[in-house]
LOVEXTOR-906307 format. One record per residue (C-alpha): x, y, z. Coordinates in steps of 0.5 Angstrom, whole numbers, plus 500, padded with zeros to 3 digits. Last residue first. Example, Ala and Ser with C-alpha at 12.3 -4.5 7.8 and 13.67 -1.06 7.14 Angstrom:
<atoms>
<xx = 527; yy = 498; zz = 514>
<xx = 525; yy = 491; zz = 516>
</atoms>
This chain:
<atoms>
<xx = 062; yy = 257; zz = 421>
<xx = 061; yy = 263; zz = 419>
<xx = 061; yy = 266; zz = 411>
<xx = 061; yy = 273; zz = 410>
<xx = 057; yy = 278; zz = 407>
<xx = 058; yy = 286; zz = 406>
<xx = 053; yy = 290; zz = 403>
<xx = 055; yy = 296; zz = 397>
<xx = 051; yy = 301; zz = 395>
<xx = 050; yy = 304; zz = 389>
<xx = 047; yy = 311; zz = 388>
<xx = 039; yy = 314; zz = 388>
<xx = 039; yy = 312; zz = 396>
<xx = 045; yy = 317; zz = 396>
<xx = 049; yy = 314; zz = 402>
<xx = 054; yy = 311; zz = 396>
<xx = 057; yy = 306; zz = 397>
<xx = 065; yy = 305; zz = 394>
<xx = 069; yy = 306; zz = 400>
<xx = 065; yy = 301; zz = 405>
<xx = 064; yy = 296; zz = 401>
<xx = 071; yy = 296; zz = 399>
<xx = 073; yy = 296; zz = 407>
<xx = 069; yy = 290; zz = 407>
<xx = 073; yy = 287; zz = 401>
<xx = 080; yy = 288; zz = 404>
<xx = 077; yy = 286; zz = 411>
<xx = 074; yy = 279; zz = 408>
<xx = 081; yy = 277; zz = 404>
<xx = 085; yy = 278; zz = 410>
<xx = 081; yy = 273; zz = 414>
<xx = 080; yy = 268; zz = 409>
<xx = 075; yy = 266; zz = 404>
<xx = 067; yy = 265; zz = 404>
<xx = 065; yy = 272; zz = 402>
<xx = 059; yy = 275; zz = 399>
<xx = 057; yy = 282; zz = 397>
<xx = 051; yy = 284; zz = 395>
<xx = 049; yy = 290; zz = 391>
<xx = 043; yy = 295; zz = 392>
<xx = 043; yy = 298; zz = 384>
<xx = 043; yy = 305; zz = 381>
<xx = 049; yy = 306; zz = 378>
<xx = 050; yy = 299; zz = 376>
<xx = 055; yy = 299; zz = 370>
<xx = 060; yy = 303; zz = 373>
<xx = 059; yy = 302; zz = 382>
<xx = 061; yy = 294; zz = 378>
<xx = 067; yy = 296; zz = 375>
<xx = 068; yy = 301; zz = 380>
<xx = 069; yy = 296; zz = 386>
<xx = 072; yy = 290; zz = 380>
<xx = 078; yy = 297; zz = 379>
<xx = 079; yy = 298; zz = 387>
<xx = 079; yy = 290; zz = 387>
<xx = 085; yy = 289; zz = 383>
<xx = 085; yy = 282; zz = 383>
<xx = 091; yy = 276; zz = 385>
<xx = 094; yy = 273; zz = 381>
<xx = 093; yy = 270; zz = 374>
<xx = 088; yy = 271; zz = 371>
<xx = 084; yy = 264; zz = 367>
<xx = 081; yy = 266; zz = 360>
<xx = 073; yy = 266; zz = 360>
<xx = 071; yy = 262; zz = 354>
<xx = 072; yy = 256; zz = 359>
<xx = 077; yy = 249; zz = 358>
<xx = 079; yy = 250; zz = 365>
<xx = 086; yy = 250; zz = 365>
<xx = 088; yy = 251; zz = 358>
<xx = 082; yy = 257; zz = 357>
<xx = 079; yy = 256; zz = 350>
<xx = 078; yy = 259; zz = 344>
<xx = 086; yy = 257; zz = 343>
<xx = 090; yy = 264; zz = 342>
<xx = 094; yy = 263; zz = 349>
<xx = 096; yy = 256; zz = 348>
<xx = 104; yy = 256; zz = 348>
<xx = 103; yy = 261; zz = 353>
<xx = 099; yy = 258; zz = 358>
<xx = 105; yy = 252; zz = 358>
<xx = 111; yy = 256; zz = 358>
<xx = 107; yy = 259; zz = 364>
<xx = 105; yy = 252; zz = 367>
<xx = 113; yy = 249; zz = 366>
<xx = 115; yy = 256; zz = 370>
<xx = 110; yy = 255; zz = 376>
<xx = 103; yy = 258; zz = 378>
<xx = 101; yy = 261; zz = 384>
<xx = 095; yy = 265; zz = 385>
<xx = 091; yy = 263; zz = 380>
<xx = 084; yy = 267; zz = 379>
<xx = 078; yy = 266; zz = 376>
<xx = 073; yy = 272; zz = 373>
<xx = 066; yy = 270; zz = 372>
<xx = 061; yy = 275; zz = 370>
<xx = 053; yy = 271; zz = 370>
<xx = 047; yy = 276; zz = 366>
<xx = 051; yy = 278; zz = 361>
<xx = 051; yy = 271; zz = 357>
<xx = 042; yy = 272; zz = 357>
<xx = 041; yy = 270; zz = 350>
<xx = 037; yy = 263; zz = 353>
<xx = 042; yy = 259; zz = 349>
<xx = 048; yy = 264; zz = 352>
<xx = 046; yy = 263; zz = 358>
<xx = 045; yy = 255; zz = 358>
<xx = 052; yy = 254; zz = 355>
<xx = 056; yy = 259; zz = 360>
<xx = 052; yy = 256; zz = 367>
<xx = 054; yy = 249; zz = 363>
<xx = 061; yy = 251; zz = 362>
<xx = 061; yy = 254; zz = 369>
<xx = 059; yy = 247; zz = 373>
<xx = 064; yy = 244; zz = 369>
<xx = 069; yy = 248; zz = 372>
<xx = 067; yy = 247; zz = 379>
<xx = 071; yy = 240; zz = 380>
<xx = 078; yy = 242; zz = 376>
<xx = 080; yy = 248; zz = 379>
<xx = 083; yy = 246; zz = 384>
<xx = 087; yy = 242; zz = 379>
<xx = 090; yy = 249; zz = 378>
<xx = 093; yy = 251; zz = 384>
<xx = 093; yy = 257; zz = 389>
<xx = 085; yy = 258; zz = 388>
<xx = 081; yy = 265; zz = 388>
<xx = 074; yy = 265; zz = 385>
<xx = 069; yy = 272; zz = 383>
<xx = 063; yy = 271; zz = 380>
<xx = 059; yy = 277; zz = 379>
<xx = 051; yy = 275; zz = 378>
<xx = 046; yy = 280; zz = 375>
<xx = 039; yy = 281; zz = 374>
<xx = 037; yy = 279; zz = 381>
<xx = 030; yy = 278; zz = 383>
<xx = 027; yy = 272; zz = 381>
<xx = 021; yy = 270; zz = 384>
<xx = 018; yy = 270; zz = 377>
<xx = 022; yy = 263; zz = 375>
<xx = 023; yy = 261; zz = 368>
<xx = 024; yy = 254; zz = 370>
<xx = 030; yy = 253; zz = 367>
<xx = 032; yy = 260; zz = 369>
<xx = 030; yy = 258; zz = 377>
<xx = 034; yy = 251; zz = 375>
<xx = 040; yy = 255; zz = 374>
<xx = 039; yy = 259; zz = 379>
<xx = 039; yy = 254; zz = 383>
<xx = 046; yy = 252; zz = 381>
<xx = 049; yy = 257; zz = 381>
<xx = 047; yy = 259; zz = 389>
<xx = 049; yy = 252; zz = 390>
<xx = 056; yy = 253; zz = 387>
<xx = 056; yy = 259; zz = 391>
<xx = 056; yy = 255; zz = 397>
<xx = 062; yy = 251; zz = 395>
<xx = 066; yy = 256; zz = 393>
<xx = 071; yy = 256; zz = 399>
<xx = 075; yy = 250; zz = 397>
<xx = 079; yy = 255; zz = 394>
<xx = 077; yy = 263; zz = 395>
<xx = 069; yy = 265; zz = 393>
<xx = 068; yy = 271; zz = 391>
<xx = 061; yy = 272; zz = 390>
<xx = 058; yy = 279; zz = 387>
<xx = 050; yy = 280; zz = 388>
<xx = 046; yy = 285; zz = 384>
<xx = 039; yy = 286; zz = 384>
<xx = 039; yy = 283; zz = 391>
<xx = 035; yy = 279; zz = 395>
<xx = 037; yy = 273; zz = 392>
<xx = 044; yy = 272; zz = 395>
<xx = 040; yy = 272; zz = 402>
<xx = 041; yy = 266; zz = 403>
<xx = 048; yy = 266; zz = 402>
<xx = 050; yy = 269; zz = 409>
<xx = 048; yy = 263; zz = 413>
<xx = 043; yy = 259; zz = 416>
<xx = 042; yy = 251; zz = 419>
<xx = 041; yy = 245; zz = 415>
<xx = 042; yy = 241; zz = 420>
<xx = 046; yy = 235; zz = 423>
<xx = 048; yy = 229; zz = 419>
<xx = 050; yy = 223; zz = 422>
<xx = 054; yy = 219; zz = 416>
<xx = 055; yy = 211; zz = 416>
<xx = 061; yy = 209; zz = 411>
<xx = 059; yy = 209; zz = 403>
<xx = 054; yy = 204; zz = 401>
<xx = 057; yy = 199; zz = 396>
<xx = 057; yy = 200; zz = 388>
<xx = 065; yy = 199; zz = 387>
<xx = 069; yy = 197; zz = 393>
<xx = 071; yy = 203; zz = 399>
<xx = 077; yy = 203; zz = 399>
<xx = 077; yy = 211; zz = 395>
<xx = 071; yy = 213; zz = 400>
<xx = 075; yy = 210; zz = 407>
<xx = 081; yy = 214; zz = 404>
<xx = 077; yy = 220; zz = 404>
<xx = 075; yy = 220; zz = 410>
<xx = 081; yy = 219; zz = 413>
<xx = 083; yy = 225; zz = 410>
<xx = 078; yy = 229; zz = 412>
<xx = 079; yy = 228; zz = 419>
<xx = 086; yy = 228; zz = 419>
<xx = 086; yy = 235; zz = 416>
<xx = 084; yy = 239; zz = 410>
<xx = 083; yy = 234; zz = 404>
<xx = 078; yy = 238; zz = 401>
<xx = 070; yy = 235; zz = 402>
<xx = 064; yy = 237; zz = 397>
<xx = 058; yy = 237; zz = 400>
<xx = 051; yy = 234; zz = 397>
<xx = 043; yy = 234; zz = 398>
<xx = 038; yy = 230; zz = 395>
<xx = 032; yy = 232; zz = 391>
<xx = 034; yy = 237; zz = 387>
<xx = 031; yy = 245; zz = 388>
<xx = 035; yy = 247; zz = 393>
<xx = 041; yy = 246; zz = 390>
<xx = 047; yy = 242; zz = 392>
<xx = 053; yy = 246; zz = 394>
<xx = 051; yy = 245; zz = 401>
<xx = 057; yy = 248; zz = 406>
<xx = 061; yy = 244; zz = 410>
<xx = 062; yy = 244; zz = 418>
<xx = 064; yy = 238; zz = 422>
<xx = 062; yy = 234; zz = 428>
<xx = 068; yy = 230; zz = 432>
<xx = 064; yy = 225; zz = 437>
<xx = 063; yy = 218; zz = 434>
<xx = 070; yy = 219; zz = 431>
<xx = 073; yy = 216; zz = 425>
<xx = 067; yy = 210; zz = 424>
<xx = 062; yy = 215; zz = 427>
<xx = 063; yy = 219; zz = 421>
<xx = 059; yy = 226; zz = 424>
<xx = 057; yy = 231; zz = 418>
<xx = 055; yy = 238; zz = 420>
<xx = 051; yy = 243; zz = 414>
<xx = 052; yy = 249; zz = 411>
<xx = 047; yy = 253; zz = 407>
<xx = 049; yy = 257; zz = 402>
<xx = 042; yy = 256; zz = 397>
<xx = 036; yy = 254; zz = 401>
<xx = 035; yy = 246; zz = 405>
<xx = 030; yy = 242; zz = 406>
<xx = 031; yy = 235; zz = 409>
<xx = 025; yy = 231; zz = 411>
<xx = 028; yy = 224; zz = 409>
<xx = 035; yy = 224; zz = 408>
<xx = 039; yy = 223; zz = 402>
<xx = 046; yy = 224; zz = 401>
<xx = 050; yy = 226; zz = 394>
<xx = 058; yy = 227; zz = 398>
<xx = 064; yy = 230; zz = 394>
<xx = 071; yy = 228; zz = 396>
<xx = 075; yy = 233; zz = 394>
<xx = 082; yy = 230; zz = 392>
<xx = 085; yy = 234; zz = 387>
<xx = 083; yy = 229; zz = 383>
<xx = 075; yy = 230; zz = 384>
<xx = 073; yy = 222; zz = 389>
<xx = 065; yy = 222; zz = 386>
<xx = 060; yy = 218; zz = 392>
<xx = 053; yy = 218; zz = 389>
<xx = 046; yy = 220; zz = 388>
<xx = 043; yy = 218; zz = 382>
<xx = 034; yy = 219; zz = 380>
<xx = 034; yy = 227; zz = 381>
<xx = 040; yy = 229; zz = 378>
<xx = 039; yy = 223; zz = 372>
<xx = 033; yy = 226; zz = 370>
<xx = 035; yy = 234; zz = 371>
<xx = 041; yy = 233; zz = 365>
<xx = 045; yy = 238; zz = 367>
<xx = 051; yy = 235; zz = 372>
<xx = 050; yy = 229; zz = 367>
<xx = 053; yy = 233; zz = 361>
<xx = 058; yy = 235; zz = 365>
<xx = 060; yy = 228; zz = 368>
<xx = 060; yy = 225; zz = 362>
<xx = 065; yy = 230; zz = 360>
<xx = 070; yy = 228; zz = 364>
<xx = 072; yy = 227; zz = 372>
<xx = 075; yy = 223; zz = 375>
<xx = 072; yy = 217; zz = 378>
<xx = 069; yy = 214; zz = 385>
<xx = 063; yy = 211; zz = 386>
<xx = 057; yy = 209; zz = 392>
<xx = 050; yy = 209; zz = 388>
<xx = 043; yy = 211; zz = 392>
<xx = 047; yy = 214; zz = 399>
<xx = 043; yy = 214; zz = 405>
<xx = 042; yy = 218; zz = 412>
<xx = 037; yy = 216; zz = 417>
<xx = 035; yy = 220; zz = 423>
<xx = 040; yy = 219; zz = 428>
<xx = 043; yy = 225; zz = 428>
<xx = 038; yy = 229; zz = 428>
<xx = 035; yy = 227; zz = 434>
<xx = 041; yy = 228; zz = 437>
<xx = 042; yy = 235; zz = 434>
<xx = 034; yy = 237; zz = 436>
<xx = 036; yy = 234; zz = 444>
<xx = 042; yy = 239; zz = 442>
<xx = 039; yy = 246; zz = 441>
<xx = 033; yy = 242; zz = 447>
<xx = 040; yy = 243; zz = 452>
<xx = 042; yy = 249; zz = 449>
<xx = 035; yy = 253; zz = 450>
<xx = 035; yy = 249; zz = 458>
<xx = 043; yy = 252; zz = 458>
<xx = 041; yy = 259; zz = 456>
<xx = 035; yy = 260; zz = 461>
<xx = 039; yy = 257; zz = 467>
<xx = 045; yy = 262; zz = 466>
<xx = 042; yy = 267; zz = 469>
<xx = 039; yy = 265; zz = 476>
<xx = 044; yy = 259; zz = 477>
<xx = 050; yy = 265; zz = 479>
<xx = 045; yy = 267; zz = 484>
<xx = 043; yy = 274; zz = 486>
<xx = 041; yy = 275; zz = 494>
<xx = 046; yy = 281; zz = 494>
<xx = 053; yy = 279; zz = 498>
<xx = 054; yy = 277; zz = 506>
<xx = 053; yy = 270; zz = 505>
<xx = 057; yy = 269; zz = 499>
<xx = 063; yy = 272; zz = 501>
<xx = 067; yy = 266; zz = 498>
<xx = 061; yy = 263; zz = 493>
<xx = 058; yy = 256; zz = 496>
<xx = 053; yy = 258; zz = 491>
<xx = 056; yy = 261; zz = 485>
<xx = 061; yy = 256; zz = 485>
<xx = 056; yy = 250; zz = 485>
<xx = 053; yy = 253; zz = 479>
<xx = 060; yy = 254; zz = 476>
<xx = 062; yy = 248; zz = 476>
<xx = 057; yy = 245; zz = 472>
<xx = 058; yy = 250; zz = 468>
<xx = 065; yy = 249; zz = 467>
<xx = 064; yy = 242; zz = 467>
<xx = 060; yy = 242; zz = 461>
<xx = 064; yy = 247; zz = 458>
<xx = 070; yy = 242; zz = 458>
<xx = 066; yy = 241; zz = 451>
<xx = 072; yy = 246; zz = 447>
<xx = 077; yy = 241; zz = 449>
<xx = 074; yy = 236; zz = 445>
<xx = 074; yy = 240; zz = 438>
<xx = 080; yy = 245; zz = 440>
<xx = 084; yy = 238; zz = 440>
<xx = 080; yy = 235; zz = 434>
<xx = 081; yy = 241; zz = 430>
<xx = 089; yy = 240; zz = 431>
<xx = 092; yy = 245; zz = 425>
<xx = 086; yy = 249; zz = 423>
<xx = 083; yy = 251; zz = 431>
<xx = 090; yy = 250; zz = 434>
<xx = 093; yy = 255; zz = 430>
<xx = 087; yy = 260; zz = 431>
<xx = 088; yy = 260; zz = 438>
<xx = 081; yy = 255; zz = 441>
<xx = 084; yy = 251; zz = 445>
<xx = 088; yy = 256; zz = 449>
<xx = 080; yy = 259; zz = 451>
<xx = 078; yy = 252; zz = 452>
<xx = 084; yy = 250; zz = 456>
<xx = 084; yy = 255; zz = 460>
<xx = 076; yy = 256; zz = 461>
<xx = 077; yy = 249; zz = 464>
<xx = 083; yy = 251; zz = 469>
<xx = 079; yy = 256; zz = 471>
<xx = 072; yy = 252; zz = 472>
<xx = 076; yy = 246; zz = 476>
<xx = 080; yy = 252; zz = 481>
<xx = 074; yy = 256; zz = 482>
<xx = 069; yy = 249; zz = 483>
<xx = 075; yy = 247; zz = 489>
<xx = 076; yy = 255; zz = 492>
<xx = 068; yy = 256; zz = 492>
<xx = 066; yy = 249; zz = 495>
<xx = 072; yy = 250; zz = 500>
<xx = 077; yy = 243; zz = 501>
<xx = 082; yy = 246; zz = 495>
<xx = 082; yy = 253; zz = 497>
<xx = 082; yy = 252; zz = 504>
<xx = 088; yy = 247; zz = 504>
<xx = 092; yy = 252; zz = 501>
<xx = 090; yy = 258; zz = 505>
<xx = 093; yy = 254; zz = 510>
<xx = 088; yy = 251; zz = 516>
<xx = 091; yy = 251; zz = 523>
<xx = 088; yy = 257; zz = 527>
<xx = 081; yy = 254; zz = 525>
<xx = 075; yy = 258; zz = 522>
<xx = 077; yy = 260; zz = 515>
<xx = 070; yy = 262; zz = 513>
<xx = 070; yy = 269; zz = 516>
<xx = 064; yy = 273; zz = 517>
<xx = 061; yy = 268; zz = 520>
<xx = 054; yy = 266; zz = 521>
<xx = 051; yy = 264; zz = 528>
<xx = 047; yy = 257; zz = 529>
<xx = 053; yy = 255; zz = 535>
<xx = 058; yy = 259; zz = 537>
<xx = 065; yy = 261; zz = 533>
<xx = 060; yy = 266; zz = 530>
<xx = 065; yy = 271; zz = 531>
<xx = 072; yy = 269; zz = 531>
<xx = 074; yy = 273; zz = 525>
<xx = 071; yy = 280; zz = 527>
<xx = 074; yy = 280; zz = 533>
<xx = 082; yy = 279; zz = 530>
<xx = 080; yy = 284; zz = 525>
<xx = 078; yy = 289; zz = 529>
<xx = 085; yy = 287; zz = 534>
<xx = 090; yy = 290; zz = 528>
<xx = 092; yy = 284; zz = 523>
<xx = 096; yy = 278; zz = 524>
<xx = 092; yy = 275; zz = 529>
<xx = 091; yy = 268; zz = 526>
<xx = 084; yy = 269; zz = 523>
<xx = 087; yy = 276; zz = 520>
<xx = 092; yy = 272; zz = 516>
<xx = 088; yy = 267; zz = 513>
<xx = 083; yy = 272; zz = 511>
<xx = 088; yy = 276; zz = 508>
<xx = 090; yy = 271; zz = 504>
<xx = 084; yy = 268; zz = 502>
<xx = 082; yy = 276; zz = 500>
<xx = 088; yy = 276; zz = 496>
<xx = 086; yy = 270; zz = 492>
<xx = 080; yy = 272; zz = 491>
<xx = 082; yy = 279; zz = 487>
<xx = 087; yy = 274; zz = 483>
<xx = 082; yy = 270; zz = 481>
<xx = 076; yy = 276; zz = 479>
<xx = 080; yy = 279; zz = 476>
<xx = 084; yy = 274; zz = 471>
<xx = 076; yy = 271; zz = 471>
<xx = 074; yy = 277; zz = 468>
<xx = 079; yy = 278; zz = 463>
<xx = 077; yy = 271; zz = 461>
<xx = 069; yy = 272; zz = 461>
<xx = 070; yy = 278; zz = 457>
<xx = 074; yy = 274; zz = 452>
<xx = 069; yy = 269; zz = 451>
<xx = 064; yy = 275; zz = 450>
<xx = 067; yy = 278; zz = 444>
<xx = 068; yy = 270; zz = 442>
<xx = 062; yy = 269; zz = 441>
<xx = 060; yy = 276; zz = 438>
<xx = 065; yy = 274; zz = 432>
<xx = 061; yy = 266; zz = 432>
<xx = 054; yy = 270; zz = 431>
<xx = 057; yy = 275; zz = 425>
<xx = 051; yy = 272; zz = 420>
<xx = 046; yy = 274; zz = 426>
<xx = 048; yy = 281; zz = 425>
<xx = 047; yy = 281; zz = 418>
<xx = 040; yy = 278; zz = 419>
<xx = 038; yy = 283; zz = 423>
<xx = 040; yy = 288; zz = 417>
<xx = 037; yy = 285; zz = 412>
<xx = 030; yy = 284; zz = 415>
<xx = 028; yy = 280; zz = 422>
<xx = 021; yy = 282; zz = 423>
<xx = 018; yy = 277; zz = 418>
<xx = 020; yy = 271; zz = 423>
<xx = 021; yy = 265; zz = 420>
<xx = 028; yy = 265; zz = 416>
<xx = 033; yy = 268; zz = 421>
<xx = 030; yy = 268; zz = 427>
<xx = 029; yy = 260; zz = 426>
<xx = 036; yy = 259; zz = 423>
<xx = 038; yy = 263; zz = 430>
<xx = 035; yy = 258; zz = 434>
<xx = 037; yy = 252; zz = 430>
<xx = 045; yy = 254; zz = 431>
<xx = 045; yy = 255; zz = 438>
<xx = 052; yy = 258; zz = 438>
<xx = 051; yy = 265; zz = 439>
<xx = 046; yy = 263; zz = 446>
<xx = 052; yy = 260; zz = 449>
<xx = 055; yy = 266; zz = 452>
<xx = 051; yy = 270; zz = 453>
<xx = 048; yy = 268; zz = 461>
<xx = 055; yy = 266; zz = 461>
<xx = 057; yy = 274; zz = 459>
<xx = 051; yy = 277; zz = 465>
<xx = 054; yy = 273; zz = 471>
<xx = 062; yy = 274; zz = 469>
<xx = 060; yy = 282; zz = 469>
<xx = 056; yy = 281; zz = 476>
<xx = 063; yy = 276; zz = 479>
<xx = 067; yy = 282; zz = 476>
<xx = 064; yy = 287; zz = 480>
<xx = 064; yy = 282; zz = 487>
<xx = 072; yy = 280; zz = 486>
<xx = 075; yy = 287; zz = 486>
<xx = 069; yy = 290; zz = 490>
<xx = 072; yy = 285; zz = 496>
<xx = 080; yy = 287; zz = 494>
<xx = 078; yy = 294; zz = 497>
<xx = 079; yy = 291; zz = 503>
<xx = 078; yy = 284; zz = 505>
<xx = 078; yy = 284; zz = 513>
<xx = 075; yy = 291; zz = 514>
<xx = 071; yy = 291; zz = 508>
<xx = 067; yy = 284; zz = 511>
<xx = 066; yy = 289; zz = 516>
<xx = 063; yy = 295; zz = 513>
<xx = 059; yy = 290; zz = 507>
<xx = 051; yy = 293; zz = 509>
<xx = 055; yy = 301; zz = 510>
<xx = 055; yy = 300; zz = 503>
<xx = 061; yy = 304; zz = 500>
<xx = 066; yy = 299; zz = 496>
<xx = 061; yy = 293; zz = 496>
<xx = 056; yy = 298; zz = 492>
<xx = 061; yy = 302; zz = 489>
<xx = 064; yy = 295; zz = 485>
<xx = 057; yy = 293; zz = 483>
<xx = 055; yy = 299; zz = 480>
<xx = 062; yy = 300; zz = 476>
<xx = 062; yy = 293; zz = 473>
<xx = 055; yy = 292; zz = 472>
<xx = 055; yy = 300; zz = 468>
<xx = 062; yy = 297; zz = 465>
<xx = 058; yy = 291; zz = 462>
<xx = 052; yy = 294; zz = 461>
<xx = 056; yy = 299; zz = 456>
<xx = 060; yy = 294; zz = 452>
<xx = 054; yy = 291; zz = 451>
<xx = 051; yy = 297; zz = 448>
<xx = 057; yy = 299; zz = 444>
<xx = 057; yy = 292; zz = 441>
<xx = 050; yy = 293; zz = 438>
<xx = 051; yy = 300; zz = 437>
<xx = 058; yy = 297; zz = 433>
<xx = 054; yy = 292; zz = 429>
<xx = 048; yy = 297; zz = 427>
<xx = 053; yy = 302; zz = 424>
<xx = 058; yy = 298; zz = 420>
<xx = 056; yy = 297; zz = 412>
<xx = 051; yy = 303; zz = 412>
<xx = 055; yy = 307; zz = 417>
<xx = 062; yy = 307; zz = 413>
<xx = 059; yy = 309; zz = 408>
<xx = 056; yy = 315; zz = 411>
<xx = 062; yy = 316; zz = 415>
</atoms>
């Protein structure tokens, strides 16, 4: 329970409190509108469906008004990197902005499912006590205020009217029905098949919350039972959030039209040359380039006036010749240090794809293609050198944040920096194929080169996994087993093949850092990150005299 405490506590108690002022609202309001004397006879005409449409409506309240603070991206990376008072801890918990997200996202779905359905009861009661059906009360109640300058209890107000025609010609009826077809579409949308498969369905669909609170303003002010609830309005909670998000995308926009450029445009597989010049810190600073990898990664070297960066940040790119709305997400692999900054790119859709062809077309030394760049903005990676020890695992293309962290610290010893606090770096990469490979490894060949020059070869461990291969290739590694060098990677470090033992990497690393704080990074799968968060968890030590573990993802 300790270990678990040290990785999980101040996530659980920080969703135990939302979860507590969710229900306190649900209750409160529920047995307000079902006892106050205040709504006796709107009761009479609705029922206990009255307290099952105003409690939802409060919790539906509080969740817009949280809905869109996980997503200002600029406004966590300020928490994240300018306010002192925001320690390790703090930070973990702004890493899992996208999980909270979708947290509130769910509650706002339940809640309109109540809310909905209570509503459409109430509409049908009303409907049926305008017209008599019910006992005398009813009827009473729902011709009062059939007179000049006095308020009604019953909006329905003619004998002719359906309850079918009241919810499309009503405020609330017609704004109801436009935001809940909204929030279906953005909640269907944002399935996870839909979201790797079609991004630019969920993408599109996903900025109908424009019209969902649009709506739901206008929904809140011609509400069913409006005149006969508690003086809150819906605009009073969600007008803070939506002027915060407003300026995150009036900076977005100005971002996206700051200048960006490439200094050279060229497109070759790689080789040595390209090792040497990746480590010659003249022509770092001095080419920027387009580089088509042969396992069809794009890599981008961009200059922008302004940019700063920290290692594992990530970045959003806008092609207008694809699309001028799609904004997409990649992790920086330059380092802070250089003078530019990069992506690399694996052909993982339509729009990765079409930006890869208009690269390979494009004719030798001409600029690349139009790019609107938003950010940088904040991730788990920054804090990788807050630790003593820090373990990056990183699976396919999800490599790229530590080739940033690589290579700063390839600079930082370089340099002899005194900042440097971490002693020892585990690397960890997971590819399915082997000329996934083929970009990163010349980035580990140098790393390899430039430690054992400075007699420091025990300050980077890294273990690569393949984990699929064919006959052919088997035969292949066998042939070449006994060569000084990897076959596939041409490292000193020999390929595994499958997948880890995390059990024995977690007891290695507890082994030969018995008294360490260690940092876990991730950016992979799902399924990979619960298997390491519940390693950190296992192998920690409460003892502040043991090893620890942290846990860190990578979100986007």
């Amino acid at each position: 329970m300790g270990n678990w405490v040290v990785n999980h506590g101040l996530s659980t108690f920080i969703v135990v409190v939302w979860m507590g002022i969710n229900i306190f609202l649900f209750v409160y309001f529920f047995l307000l509108y079902d006892s106050s004397d205040r709504f006796l006879y709107t009761r009479h005409l609705l029922g206990s469906a009255l307290s099952w449409a105003r409690a939802p409506a409060a919790v539906l309240n509080f969740n817009c008004m949280l809905i869109l603070l996980p997503v200002c991206r600029n406004l966590l990376s300020l928490i994240r990197g300018s306010f002192m008072c925001c320690g390790r801890s703090l930070r973990k918990q702004l890493d899992k902005n996208l999980t909270f997200h979708k947290l509130v996202a769910y509650m706002i779905a339940l809640m309109t499912a109540v809310h909905t359905i209570a509503h459409l009861l109430n509409v049908e009661w009303l409907n049926n006590s305008r017209h008599g059906v019910y006992d005398e009360l009813s009827t009473t109640l729902s011709e009062l205020g059939d007179e000049q300058n006095t308020s009604y209890l019953n909006p329905i107000r003619s004998t002719t009217t359906t309850p079918t025609m009241f919810v499309f010609t009503s405020i609330a009826g017609l704004t109801g029905v436009v935001i809940t077809l909204a929030l279906v579409l953005i909640v269907t949308s944002s399935m996870e098949v839909i979201r790797r498969n079609y991004f630019e369905v969920f993408w599109y669909t996903h900025h109908l919350f424009i019209v969902f609170f649009a709506g739901l303003v206008f929904h809140g002010a011609g509400g069913l039972v409006g005149l006969h609830s508690l003086n809150i309005s819906t605009w009073m909670f969600v007008i803070g959030p939506m002027v915060i998000y407003l300026f995150e995308r009036l900076l977005r926009f100005i971002r996206y039209i700051q200048k960006v450029t490439y200094r050279k445009v060229s497109k070759r597989f790689i080789d040595m040359e390209v090792l040497n010049f990746l480590f010659d810190i003249l022509a770092f600073v001095s080419l920027n380039q387009i580089v088509i990898r042969p396992s069809k990664v794009l890599e981008l070297q961009l200059v922008k006036n302004g940019f700063k960066m920290e290692v594992g940040q990530y970045i959003f790119i806008n092609c207008p010749a694809i699309s001028p709305l799609e904004w997409h997400p990649f992790t920086l692999t330059s380092a802070p240090e250089e003078d530019f900054f990069s992506v690399h790119i694996r052909s993982a859709g339509d729009w990765t794809q079409k930006l890869i062809t208009m690269a390979e077309q494009l004719p030798e030394g001409s600029q690349g293609p139009t790019m609107g760049v938003d950010g940088p903005f904040g991730t788990a990676s920054e804090d990788v050198f807050d630790y003593e020890v820090s373990m990056l695992v990183g699976a396919g293309i999800g490599v790229t944040p530590f080739a940033s962290i690589l290579k700063s610290v390839w600079y930082k010893f370089k340099d002899s920096n005194p900042k440097l606090r971490t002693r020892k770096i585990y690397f960890y990469w997971l590819c399915r194929e082997t000329h996934s490979f083929e970009w990163f490894a010349d980035l580990l060949q140098g790393l390899e080169k430039e430690m054992e020059e400075r007699g420091m070869g025990n300050f980077l461990t890294y273990k690569l996994y393949l984990t699929g291969w064919d006959q052919s290739h088997a035969a292949h590694v066998m042939v070449h087993f006994d060569e000084d060098t990897d076959v596939i990677t041409g490292l000193k470090q020999k390929t595994h093949y499958g997948r880890p033992n995390w059990d024995k990497e977690f007891e290695e690393v507890r082994k030969d850092n018995p008294t360490s704080v260690v940092g876990t990074f991730l950016c992979g799968p799902e399924a990979l990150a619960k298997t390491l968060e519940k390693k950190c968890v296992k192998y920690s030590n409460v003892d502040p005299r043991k090893t620890k573990f942290y846990f860190n993802k990578e979100n986007f």
